[in-house]
Backbone as CSV, one residue per row, in Angstrom:
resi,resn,N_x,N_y,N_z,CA_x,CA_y,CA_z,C_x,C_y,C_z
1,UNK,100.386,130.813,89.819,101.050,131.028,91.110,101.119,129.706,91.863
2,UNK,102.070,129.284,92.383,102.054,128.314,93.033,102.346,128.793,94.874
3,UNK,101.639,128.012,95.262,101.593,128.080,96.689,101.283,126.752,97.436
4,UNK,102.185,126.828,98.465,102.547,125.521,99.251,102.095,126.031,100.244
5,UNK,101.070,125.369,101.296,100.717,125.409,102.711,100.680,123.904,103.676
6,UNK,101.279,124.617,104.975,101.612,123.647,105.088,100.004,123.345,106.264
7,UNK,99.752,122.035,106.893,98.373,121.709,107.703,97.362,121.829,106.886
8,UNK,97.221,121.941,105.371,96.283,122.098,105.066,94.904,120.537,104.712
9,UNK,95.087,119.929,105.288,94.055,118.538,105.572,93.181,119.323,106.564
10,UNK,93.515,120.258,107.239,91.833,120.393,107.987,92.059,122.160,108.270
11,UNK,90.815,122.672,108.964,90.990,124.159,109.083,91.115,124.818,108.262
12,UNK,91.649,125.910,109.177,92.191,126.984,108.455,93.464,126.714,107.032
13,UNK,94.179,125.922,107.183,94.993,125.163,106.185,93.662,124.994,104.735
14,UNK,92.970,123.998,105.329,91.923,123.326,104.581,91.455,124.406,103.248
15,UNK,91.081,125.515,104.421,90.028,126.592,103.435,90.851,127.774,103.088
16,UNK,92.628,127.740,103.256,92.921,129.014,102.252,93.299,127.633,101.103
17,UNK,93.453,126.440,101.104,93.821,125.726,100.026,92.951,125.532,98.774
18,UNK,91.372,125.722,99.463,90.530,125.523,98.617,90.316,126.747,98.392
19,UNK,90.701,128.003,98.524,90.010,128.744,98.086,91.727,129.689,97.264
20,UNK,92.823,129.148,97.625,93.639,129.084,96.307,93.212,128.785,95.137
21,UNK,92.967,127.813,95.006,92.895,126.223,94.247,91.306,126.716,93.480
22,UNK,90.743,127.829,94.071,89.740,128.307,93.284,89.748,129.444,92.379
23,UNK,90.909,130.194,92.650,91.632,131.025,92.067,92.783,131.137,90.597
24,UNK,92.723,129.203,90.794,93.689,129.112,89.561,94.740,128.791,90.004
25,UNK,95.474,128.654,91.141,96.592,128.600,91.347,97.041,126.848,92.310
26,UNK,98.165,127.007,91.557,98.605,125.142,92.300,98.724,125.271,93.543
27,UNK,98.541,124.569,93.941,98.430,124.448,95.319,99.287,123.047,95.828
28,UNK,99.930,122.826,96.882,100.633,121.922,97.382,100.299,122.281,98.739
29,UNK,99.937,120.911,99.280,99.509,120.387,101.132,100.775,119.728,101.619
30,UNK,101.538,120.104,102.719,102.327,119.363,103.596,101.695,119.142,104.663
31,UNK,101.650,118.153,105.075,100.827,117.338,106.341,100.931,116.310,106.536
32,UNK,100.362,115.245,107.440,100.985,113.875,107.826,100.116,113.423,107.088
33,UNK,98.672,113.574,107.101,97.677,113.127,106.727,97.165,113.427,105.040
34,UNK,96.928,114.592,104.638,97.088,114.451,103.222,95.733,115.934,103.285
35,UNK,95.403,115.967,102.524,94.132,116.729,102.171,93.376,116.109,101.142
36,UNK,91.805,116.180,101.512,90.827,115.311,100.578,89.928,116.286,99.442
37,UNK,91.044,117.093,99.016,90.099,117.897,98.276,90.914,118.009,97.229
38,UNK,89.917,117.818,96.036,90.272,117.465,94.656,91.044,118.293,93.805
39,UNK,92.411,118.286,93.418,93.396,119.223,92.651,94.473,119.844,93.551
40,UNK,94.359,118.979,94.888,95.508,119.453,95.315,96.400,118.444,95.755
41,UNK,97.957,119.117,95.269,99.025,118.294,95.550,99.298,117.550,96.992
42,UNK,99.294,116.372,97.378,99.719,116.160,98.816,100.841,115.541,98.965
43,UNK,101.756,116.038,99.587,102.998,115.747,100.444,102.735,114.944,102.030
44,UNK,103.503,113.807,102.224,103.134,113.642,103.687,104.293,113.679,103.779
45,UNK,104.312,114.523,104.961,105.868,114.891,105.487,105.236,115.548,107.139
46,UNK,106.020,115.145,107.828,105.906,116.068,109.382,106.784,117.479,109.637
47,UNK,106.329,118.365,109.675,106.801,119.848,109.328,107.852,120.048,110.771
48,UNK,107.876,118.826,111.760,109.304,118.967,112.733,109.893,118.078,112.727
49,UNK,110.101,117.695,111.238,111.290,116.984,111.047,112.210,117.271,109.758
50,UNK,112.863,118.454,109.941,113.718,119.631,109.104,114.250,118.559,107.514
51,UNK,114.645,117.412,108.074,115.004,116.620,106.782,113.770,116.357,105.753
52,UNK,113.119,116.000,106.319,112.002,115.802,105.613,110.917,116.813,104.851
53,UNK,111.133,118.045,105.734,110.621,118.945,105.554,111.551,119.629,104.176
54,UNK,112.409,119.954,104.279,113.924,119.917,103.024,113.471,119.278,101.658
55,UNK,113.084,118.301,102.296,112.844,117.109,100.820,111.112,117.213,100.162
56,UNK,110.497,117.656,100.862,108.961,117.909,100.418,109.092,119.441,99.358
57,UNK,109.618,120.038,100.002,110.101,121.916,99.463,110.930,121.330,97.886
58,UNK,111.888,120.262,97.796,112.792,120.795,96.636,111.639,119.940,95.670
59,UNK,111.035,118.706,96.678,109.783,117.682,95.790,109.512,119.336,94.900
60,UNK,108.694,119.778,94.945,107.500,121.068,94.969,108.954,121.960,93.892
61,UNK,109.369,122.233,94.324,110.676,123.193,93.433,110.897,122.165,91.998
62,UNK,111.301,121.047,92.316,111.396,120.379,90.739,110.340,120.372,90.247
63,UNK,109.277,119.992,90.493,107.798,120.108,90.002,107.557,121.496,88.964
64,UNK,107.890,122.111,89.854,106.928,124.014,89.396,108.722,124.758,89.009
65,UNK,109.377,124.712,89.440,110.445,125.375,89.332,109.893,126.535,89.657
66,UNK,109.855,126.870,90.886,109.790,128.489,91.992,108.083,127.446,92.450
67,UNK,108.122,128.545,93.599,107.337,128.736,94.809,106.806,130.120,95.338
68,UNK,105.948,130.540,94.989,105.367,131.967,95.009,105.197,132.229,96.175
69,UNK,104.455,131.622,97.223,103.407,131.696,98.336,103.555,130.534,99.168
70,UNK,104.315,130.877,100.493,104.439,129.606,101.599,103.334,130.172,102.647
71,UNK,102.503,129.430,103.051,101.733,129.556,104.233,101.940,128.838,105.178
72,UNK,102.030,128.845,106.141,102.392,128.126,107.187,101.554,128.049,108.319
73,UNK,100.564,126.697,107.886,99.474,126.563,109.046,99.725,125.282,109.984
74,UNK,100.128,124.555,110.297,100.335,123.671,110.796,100.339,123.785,112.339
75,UNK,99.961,123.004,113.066,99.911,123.585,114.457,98.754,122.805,115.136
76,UNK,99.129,122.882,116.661,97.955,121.833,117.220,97.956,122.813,118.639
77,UNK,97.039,122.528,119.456,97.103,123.114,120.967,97.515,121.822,121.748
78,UNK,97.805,122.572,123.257,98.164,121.749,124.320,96.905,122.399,125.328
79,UNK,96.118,121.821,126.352,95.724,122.607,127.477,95.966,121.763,128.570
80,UNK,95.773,122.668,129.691,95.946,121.997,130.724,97.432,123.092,131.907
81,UNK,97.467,122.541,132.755,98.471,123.456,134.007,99.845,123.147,133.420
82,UNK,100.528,124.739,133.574,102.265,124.600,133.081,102.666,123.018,134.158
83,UNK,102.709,123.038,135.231,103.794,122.536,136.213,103.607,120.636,135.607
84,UNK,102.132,120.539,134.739,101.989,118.888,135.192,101.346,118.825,133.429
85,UNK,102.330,119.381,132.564,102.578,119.436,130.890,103.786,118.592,131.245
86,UNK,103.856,117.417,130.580,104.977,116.754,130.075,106.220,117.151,129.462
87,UNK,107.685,116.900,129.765,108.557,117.712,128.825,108.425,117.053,127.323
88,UNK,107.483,115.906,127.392,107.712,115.453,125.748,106.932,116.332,125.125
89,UNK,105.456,116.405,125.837,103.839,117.628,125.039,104.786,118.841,124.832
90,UNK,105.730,119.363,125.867,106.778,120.733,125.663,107.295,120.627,124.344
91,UNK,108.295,119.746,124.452,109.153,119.382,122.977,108.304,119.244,121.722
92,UNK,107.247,118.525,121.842,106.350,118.379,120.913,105.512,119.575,120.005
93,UNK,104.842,120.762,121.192,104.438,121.930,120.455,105.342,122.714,120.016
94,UNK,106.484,122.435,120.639,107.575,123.648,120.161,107.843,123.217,118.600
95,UNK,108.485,121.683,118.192,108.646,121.034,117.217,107.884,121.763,116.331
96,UNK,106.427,121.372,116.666,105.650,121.562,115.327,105.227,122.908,114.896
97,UNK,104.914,123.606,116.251,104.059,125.306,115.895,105.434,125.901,115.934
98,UNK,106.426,126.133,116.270,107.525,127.185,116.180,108.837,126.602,114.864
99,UNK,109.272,125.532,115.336,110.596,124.607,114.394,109.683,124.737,113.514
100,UNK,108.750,123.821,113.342,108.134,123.796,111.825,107.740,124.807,111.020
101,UNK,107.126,125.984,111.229,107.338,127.359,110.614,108.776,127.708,110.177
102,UNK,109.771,127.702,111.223,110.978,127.649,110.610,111.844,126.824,109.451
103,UNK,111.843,125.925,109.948,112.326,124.569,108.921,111.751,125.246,107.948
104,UNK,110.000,125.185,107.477,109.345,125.700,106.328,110.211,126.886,105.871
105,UNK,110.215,127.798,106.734,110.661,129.405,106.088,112.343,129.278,105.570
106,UNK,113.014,128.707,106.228,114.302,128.188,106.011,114.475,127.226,105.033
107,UNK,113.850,126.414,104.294,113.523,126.328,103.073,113.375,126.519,102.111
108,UNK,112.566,127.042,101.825,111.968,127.966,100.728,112.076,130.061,100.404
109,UNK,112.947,130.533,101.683,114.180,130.909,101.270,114.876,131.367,99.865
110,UNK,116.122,130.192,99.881,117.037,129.952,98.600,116.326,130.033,97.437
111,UNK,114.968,129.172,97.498,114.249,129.217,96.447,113.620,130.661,96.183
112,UNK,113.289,131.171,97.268,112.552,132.508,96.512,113.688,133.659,96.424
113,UNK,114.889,133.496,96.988,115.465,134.390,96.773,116.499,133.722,95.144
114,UNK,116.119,132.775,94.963,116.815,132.704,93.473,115.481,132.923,92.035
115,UNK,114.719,133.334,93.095,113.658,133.781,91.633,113.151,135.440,92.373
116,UNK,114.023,135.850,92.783,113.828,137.112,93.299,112.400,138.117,93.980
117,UNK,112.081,136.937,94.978,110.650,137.335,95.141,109.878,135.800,95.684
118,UNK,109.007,136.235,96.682,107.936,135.521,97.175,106.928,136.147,98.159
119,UNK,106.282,135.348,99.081,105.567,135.834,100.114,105.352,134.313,100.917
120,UNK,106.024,135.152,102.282,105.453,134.185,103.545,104.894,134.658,104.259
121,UNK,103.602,133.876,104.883,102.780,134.371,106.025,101.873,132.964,106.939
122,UNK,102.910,133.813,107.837,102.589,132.891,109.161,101.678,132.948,109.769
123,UNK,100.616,131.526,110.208,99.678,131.687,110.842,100.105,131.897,112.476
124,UNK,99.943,132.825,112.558,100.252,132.569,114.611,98.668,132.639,115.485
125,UNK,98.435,133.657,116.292,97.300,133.326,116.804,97.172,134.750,118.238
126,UNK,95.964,135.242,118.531,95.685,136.468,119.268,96.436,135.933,120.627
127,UNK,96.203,134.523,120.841,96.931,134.118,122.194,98.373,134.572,122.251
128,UNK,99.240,134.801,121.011,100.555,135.117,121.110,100.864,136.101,121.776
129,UNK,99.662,137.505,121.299,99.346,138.322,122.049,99.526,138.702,123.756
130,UNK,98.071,138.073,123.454,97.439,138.237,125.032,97.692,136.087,125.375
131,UNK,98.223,135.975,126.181,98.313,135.085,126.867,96.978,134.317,127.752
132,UNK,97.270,133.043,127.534,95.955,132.138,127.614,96.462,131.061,129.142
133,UNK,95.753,131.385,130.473,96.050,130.363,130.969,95.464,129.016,130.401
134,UNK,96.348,127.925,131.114,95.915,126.605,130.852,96.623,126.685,129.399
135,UNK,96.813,127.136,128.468,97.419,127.272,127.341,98.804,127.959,127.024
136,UNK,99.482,127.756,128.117,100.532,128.795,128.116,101.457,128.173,126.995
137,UNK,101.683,127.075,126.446,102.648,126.495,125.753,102.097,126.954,124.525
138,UNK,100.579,126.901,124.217,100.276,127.258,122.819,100.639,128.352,123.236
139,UNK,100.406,129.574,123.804,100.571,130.923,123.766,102.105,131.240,123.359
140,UNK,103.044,130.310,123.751,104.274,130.752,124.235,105.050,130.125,122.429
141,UNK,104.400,129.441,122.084,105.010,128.978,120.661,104.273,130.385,119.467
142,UNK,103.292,130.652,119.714,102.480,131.598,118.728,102.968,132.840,119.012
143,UNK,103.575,133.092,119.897,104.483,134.556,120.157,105.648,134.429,119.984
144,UNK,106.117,133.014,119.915,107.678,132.695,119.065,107.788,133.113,117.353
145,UNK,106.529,132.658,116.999,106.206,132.677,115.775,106.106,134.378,115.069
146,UNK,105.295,134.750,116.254,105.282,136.336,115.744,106.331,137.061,115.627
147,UNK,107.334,136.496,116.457,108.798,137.765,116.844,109.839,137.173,115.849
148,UNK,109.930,135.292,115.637,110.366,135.267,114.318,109.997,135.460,113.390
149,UNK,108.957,135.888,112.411,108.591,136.585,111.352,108.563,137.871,111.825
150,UNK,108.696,138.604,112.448,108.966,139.690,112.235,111.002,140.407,112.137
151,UNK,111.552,139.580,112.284,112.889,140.041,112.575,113.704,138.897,110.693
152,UNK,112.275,137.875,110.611,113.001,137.096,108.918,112.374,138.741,107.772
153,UNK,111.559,139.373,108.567,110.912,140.577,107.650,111.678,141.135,107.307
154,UNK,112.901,141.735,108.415,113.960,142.439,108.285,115.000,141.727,106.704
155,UNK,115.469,140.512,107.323,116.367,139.969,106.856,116.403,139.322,105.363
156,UNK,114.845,139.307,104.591,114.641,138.776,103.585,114.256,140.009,102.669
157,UNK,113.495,141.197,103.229,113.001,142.180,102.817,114.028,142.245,101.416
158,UNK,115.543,142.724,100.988,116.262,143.066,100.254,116.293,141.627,98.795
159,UNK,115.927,140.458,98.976,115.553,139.952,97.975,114.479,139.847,98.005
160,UNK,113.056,140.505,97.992,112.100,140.684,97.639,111.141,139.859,98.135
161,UNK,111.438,139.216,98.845,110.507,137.977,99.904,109.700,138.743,101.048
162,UNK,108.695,139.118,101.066,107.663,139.912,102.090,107.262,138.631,102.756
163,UNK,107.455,139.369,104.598,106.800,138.430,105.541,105.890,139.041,106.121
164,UNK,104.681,138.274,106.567,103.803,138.655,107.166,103.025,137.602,108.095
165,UNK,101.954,137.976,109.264,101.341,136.767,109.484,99.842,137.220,110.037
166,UNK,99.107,136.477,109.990,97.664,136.448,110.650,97.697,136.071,111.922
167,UNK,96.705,136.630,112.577,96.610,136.203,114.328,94.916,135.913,114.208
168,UNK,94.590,135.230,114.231,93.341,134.748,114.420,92.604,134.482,116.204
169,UNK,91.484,134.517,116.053,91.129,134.463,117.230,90.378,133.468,117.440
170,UNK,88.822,133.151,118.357,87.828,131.511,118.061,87.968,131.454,116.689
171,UNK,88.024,130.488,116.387,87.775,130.109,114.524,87.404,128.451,114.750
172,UNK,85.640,128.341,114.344,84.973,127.222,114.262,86.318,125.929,113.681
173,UNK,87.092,125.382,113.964,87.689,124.150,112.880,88.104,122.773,113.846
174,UNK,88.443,121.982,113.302,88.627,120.660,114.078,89.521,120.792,114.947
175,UNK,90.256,121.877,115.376,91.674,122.647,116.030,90.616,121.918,117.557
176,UNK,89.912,122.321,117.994,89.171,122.544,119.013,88.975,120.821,119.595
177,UNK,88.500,120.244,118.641,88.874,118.465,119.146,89.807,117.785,119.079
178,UNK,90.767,118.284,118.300,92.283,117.950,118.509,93.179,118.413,119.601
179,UNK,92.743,119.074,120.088,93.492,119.919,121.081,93.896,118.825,122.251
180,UNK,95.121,118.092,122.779,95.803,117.588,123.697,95.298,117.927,124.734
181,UNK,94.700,117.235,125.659,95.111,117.600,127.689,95.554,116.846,128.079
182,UNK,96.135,117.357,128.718,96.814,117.142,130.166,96.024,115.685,130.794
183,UNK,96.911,114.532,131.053,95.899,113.270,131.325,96.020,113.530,132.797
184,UNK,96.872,114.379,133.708,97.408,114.455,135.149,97.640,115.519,135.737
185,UNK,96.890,116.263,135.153,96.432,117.876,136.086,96.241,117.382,137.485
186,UNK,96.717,118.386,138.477,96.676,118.318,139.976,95.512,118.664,140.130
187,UNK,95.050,117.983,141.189,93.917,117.926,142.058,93.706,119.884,142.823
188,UNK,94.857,120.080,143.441,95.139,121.339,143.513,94.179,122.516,142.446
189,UNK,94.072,122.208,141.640,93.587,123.270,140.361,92.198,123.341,140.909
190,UNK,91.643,122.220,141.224,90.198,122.374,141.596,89.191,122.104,139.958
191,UNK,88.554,122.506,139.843,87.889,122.577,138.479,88.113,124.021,137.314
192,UNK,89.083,124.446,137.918,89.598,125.790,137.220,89.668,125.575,135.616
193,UNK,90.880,124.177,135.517,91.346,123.966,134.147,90.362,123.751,133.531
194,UNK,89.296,122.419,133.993,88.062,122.189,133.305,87.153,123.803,132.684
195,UNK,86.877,124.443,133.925,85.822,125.284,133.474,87.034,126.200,132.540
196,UNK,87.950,126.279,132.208,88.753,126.876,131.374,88.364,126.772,129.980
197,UNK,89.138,125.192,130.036,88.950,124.702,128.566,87.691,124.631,127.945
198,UNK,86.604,124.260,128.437,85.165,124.264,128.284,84.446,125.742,127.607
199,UNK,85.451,126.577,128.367,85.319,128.086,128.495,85.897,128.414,126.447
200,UNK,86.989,127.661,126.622,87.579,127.874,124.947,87.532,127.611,124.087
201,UNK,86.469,125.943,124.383,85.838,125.579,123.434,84.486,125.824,123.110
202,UNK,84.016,126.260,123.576,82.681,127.086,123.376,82.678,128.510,123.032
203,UNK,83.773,129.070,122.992,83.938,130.370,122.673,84.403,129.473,120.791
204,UNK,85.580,128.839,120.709,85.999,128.476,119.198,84.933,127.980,118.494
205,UNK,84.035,126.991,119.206,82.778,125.891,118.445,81.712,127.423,118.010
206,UNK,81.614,128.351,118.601,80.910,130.127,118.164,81.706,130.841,117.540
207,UNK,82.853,130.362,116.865,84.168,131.603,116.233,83.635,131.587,114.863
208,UNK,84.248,132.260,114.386,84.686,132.606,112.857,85.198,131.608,111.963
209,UNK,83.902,131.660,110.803,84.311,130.395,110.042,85.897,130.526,109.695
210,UNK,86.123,129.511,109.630,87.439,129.020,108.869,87.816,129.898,107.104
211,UNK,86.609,130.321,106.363,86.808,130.685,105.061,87.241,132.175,105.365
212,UNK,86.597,132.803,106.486,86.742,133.659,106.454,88.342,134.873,106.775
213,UNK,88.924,133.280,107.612,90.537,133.961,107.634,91.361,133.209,106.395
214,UNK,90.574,132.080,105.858,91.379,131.694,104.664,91.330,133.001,103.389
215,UNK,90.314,133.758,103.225,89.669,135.135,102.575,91.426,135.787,103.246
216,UNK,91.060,136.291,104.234,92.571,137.155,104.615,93.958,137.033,104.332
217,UNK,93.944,135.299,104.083,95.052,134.927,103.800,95.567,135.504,102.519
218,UNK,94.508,135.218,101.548,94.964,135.176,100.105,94.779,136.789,100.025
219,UNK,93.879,138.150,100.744,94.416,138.937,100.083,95.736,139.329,100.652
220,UNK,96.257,138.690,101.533,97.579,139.385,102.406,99.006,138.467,101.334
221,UNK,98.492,137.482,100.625,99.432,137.129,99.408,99.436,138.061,98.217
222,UNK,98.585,138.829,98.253,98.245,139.849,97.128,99.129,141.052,97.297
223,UNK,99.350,141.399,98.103,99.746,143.046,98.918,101.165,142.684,98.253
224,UNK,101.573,143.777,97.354,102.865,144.423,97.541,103.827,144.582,98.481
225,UNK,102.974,145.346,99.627,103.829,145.594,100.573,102.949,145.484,101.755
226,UNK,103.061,144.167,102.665,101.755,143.740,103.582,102.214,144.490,104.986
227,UNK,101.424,144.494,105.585,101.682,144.918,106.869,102.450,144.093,107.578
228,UNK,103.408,143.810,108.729,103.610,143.343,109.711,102.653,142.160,109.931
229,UNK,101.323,142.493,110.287,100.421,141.512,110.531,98.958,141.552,110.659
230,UNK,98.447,140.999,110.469,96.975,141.410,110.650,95.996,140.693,111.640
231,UNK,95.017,141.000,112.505,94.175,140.087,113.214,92.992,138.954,112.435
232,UNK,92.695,138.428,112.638,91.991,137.674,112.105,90.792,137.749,113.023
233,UNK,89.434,138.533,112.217,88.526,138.831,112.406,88.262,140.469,113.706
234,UNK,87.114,140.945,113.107,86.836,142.543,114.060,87.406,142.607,115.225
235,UNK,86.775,141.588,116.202,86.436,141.969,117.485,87.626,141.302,118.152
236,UNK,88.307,141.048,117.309,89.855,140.795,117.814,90.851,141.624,117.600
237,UNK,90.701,142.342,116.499,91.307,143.934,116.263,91.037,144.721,117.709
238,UNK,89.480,145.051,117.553,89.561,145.956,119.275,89.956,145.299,119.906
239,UNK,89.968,143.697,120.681,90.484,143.805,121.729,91.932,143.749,121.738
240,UNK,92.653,143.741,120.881,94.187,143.909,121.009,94.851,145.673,120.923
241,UNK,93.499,146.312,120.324,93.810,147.982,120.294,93.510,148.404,122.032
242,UNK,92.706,147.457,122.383,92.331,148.130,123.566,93.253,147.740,124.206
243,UNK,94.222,146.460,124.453,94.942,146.087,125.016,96.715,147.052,125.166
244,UNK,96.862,148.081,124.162,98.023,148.662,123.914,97.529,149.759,124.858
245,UNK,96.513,150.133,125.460,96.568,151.368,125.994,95.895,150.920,127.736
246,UNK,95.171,149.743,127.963,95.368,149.429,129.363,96.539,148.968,129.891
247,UNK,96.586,149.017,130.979,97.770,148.200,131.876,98.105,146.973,132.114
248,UNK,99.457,146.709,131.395,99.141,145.339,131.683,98.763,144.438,132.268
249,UNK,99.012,144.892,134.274,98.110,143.904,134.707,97.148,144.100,134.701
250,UNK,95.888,145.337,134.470,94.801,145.006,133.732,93.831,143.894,132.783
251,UNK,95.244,144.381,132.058,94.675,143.141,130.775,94.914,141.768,131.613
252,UNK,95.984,141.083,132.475,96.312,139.808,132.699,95.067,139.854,133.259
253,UNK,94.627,140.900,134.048,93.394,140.400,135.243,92.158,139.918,134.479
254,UNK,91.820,140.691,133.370,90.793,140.482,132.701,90.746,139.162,132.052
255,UNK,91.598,138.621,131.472,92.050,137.293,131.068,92.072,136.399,131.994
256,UNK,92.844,136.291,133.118,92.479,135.521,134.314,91.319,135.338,134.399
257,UNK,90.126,136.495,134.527,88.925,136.181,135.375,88.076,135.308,133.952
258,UNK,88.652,135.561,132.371,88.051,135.142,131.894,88.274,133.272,131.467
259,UNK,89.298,133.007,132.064,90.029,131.878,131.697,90.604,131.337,132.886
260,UNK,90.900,131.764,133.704,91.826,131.350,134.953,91.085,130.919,136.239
């Protein structure tokens, strides 16, 4: 089986690659940086830049001739206040967490629909969900992500290409020190944003190992016929079950007081 993911140099990327790649199956990394783990293919390519991204996919197609399994992890956070986010940090998360899933899925495509069959599954995230102050741009790209894989589900379903995606919730990985702020948050905020982010990284630096949604990944490449989507880890299942039957401003309030 061959399977291409893309971010896989660190995280969640990192550990469904290695734990492909333990399974028997080729594995190919798209990323800027590469991945340091032994038997897997690396591509450096930037996943929001559609040309390039084009040319890494057919790399991988002449190689293997077909592509079984696209994962699509790639992705970074922004934090910090909507009003005093840069329009470049804007352009920038959109590029990589929303375009770049696309570009990827728009890709590889042609290819699986000329070998009649594949599986894509998108990493998105519980924030897509439930909405994260101070994070509204990550929130607002990971709920792009969810509503486009769910409507490519529709549209690929008839050549045999199943979409699906994971929503993960804290998950221990380097996501958490990479994460962008804001160099010019208003004074106005007070220490809100701070005790925010502090608030999210101490909840992620206590999350759920990384193997353990890479585990989800690969059996949701397995499924015949996968669900829509799945949460990534328990206690993120209830709180999104609990969330369909309170009120929404309920839920915003509860989130506010926990983040805002």
């Amino acid at each position: 089986m061959v399977v291409l993911i893309t971010g896989a140099s660190a995280g969640i990327g990192k550990a469904a690659a290695e734990l492909f790649l333990s399974k028997g199956c080729i594995v190919y990394n798209i990323s800027r940086s590469g991945s340091d783990v032994s038997g897997i293919h690396n591509i450096c390519a930037d996943v929001s830049d559609p040309l390039k991204v084009f040319e890494a996919v057919e790399s991988v197609y002449a190689a293997q001739k077909r592509i079984d399994v696209l994962v699509n992890c790639a992705g970074f956070g922004i934090s910090g206040s909507v009003e005093n986010t840069s329009p470049d940090n804007m352009q920038k998360i959109f590029a990589v967490n929303f375009l770049g899933t696309a570009y990827m899925c728009r890709s590889v495509i042609p290819i699986m629909r000329g070998q009649n069959g594949g599986m894509i599954i998108n990493v998105g995230s519980v924030a897509g969900r439930i909405p994260i102050p101070f994070q509204a741009f990550y929130s607002a790209t990971k709920a792009a992500v969810g509503s486009f894989g769910q409507a490519l589900r529709s549209e690929v379903k008839p050549f045999g290409i199943r979409v699906t995606s994971i929503l993960p919730g804290d998950v221990k990985t380097e996501f958490t020190a990479r994460r962008e702020k804001n160099p010019l948050d208003d004074k106005a905020y007070g220490d809100r944003i701070e005790r925010s982010v502090k608030k999210m990284e101490k909840d992620e630096q206590n999350g759920l190992p990384a193997s353990l949604i890479a585990a989800q990944i690969f059996r949701l490449s397995r499924r015949k016929n996968p669900p829509l989507g799945v949460i990534g880890g328990k206690a993120y299942s209830l709180l999104l079950f609990l969330s369909r039957f309170l009120p929404e401003r309920t839920v915003s309030f509860l989130i506010g007081k926990l983040y805002g």
